[in-house]
Each structure stands twice: as C-alpha cells, then as structure tokens.
N, C-alpha and C positions, 0 to 999 in steps of 0.2 A: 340361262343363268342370270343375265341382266335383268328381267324381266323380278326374278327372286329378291335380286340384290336391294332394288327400288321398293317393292312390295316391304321389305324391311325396315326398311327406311319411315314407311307409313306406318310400320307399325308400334314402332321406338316415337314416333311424331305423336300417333293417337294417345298411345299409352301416359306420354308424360303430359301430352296437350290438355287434352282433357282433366287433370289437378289441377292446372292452371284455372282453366273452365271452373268447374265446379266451386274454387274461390270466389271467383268474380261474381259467377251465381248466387252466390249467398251473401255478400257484398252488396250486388246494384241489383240481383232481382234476375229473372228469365229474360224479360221482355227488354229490360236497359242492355243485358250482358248481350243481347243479340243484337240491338241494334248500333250499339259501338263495332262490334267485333264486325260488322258490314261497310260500316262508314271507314276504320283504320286495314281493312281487306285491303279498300277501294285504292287509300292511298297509297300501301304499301307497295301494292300492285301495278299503280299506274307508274314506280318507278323503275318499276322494270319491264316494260314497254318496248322501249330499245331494242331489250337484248331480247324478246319472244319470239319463240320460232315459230314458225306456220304463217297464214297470214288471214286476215279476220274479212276479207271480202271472198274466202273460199266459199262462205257460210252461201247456201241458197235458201230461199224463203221458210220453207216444209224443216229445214233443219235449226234452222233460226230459232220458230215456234217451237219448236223440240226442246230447244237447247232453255226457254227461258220458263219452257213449263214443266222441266224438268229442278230449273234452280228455284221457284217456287215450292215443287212440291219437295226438296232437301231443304228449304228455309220451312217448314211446316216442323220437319222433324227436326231442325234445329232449335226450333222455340221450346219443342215439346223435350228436347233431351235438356235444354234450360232451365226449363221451370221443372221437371222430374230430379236434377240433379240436388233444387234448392226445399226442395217437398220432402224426397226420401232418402232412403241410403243409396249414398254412390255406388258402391262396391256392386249392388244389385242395378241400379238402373244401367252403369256404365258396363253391364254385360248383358244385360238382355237386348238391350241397342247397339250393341256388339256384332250382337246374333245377325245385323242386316248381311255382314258377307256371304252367308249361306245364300240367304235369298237373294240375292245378288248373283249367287252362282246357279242355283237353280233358274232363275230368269233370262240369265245367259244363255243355257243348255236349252230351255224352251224355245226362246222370241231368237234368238241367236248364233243357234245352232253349235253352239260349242257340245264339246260332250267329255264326260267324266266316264271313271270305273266305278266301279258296282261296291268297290270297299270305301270310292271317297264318296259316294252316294249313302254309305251307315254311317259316316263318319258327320254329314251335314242330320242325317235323323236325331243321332248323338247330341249333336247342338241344341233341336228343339225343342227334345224331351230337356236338358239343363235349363230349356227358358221356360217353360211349364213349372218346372220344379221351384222356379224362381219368383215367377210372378202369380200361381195358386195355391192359398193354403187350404189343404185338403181338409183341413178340420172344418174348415168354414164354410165346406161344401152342404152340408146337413143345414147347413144355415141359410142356405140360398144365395153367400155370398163370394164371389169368384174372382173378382180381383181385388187385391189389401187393399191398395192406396191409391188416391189419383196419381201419386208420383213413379209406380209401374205400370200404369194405364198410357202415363206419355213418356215412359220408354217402348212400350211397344208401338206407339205410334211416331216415335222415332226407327225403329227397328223396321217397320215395314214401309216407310217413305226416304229411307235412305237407301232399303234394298233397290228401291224403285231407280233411284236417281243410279247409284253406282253401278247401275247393269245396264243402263241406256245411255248415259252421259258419253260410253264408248263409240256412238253414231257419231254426236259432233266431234269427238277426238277424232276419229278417223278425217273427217273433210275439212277441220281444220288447226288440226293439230292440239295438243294438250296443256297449253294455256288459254287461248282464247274462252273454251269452255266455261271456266273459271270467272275472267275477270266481266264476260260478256254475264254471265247468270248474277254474279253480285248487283253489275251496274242497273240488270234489271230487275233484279226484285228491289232494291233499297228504296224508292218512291211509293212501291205497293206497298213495304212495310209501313215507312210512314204515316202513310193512307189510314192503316190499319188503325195505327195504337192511335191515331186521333179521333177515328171513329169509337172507336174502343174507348176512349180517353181514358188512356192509360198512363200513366205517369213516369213518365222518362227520367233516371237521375241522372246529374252527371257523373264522369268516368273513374274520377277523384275519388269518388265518396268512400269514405272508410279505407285508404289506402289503396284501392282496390286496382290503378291502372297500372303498376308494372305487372302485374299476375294478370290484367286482361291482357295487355301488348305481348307478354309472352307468351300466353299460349294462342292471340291469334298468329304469330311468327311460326311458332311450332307445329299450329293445325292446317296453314297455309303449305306449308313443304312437306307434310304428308299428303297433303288433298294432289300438289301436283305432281310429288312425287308418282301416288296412285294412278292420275291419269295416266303420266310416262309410262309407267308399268306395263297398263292395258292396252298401251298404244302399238304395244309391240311382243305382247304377249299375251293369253287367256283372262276373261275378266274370271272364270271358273275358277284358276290359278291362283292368280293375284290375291281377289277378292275375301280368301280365303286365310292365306298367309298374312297378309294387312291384318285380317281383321279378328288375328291370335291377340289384337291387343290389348283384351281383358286380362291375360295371363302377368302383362305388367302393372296395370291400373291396378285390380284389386289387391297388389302386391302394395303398392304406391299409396290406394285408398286405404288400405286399414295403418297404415304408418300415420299417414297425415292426418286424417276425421276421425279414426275407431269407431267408426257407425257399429252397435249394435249387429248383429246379426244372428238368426236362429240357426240350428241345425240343418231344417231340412233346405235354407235358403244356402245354407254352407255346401250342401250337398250340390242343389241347383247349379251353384257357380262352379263348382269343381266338373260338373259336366258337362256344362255349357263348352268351359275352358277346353276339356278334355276333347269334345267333336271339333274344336274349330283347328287347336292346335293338331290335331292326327289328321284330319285335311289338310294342313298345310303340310306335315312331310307328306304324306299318300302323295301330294302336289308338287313334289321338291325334283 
C-alpha cells in the first residue's frame, strides 16, 4: 500500500508541476526553463543533504556510469518536453509524454524481470493507441504527412527517454538508496548542459523575465517531491506498479491545461487524450 500511497504523491506533483512548467516555458523559452530549473534542483537539494538516507559511496563504478547516463538521457526528454510544451498544446504534449509510465513498465517486465497480468498488459496497449490518436492526423496520412508539429515530435521524444530513465534509474535506487540518484544525475549533467547551449549558442534568459520565477521555483519544488517521491515508490515496490499509477497524471493536467491555456484542441486529438488517460488510469487500478 506504501508503495500506492508515494506513486500518488508523484502523481498530484506531476500533475500540478508541470502548469507551473509550461508557464515558465513560454516565459524564458525550453532551453532557459531547463537550465534554471537544474541550477535551483541543485541548490534546493543540496539543502537537504543532511537529512538523505542511503549513502552516496555505496555507488560502484559500472553503477555510477548508469546513473549519469541515465540523468542525461531524462535531461534530453526534459528539454524536449520544454520546448514541446512552448511550440504546441499542453494538453496533448503533456499526455503523450505521459505515456513514458507504460514504457517504463514494459521495460521493467523485460530488462527487469517484474511481471504484470494479461488485463494490465490491454490496459498499457490502451495507452499507446491514445498516443497515436494523439500525435497522427490521419487525414494527413494521404499526404505523406505523419506527425503535426515539432511540438509532438518532442513529446514523443520526451515519452520514450523518460521511459528509459524511470525503468533503470531503480538499479542505482537499489545500491544507493532514492536520493542520491537524483541529486548525483543533476550535479552531473549541469556542466554538459552548459557545454551545450554554448556550443549551440543559445541564449539563456534570466529567471525574472516576464514574471516568470515564482511559477519556475514552484514547479521545480513540486517536480522535485514527485521525481523522489517516485524513486521511494520503486524502492520498495514494482516500477510496473508505480510507474503506472504516477504516471495517471495526465488525468489532472489536461483537467489543469484546458482551465489555465484553453489550447485549442480537435476532436480526434480529444479522443486521443481520453484514451491515453483511460489505459494509464485502468493500470493503475488493475495495479492497486
């Protein structure tokens, strides 16, 4: 039941975290909103230090390298669910990057050995057919064109580089508990990032601009005690499980997005999200 109670936790976190997100997005831009929200992780982080359970020399080499090419490839889909959130409609990117819990749990059951029933097994199909519905318009098929927008092109590549991280990230939880994970992948991507956007030369604003830092600080507060809520979760219970229920959080966001943006949205993409919604939330009971 603990394991449920945490997964819930992450999923009220995601749900409201990401409106915050998505302000900031359209504010200071993908590449600014992610590069603050790593730098104020850092320090938020470092002040609870103290109190972090486990202990960060458990870490051996082979798991080290895991752990930071793991927080790489979830800072890839964080950029990419950034600049997706400030390109297109929320309501749709924030659910088809949603969709990583599935894969997340299928990648558990393979690499992992966890294993599900055969009804919470329709219930992840359920999901992916909702993210198809989502991100192709079948009109456009005849036209030889198959995704709308760049801005659901990097939700899916938020969707499948998050699955990644949240169905492996449980190696280093295991040998060293469910914060280190966390503050060790920020400390190491943040200089790569750097790296990046000045090769890139990309233009960093500051955090201020447009109002923009208490809707960033609050929703990296809020996506911080989801993200380690979610570790705890897995730390002691199924990522199959968890990953699942966590990740019903489209069921509040698009509740959340069409109040606060009213993005536009078509039918069959209405349709989409109601499906998506519907396979992730019936995995999570199936998983209750």
């Amino acid at each position: 039941m603990l394991p449920i109670i945490f997964a819930l936790v992450s999923y009220v976190g995601w749900g409201v975290g990401d409106i915050f997100g998505v302000v900031s997005a359209r504010k200071l831009g993908g590449y600014s909103t992610t590069l603050w929200s790593y730098i104020f992780s850092i320090i938020i982080l470092t002040f609870l230090l103290p109190f972090a359970p486990g202990n960060i020399r458990d870490f051996n080499l082979s798991t080290l390298f895991l752990n930071i090419l793991l927080a790489i490839i979830g800072a890839v889909g964080f950029v990419a669910f950034n600049e997706g959130m400030r390109l297109s409609n929320a309501s749709l990117v924030g659910t088809i990057a949603a969709a990583f819990a599935t894969l997340a749990a299928v990648l558990s059951i393979v690499f992992l050995g966890e294993r599900i029933t055969t009804l919470q097994a329709t219930a992840i199909v359920i999901a992916f057919v909702g993210v198809v519905f989502c991100t192709f318009n079948f009109k456009d098929l005849k036209k030889g064109k198959l995704i709308r927008n760049k801005g659901l092109i990097l939700a899916l590549v938020a969707m499948v580089t998050w699955g990644i991280y949240f169905a492996f990230i449980k190696i280093p939880i295991r040998q060293v508990g469910w914060f280190w994970p966390v503050y060790v992948g920020m400390i190491s991507v943040l200089p790569l990032y750097l790296l990046f956007v000045r090769f890139r030369q990309i233009k960093i604003v500051k955090p201020t601009l447009k109002g923009a830092l208490p809707y960033l600080l609050t929703g990296i507060i809020t996506l911080r005690i989801a993200e380690l809520s979610f570790n705890y979760a897995i730390s002691i219970g199924l990522t199959a499980i968890v990953a699942p229920i966590a990740g019903s959080y489209p069921s509040l966001f698009v509740v959340l997005a069409s109040i606060f943006f009213k993005d536009p949205i078509t039918t069959q993409e209405k349709f989409g999200i109601v499906v998506t919604i519907a396979g992730v939330v019936l995995l999570s009971l199936l998983s209750a």
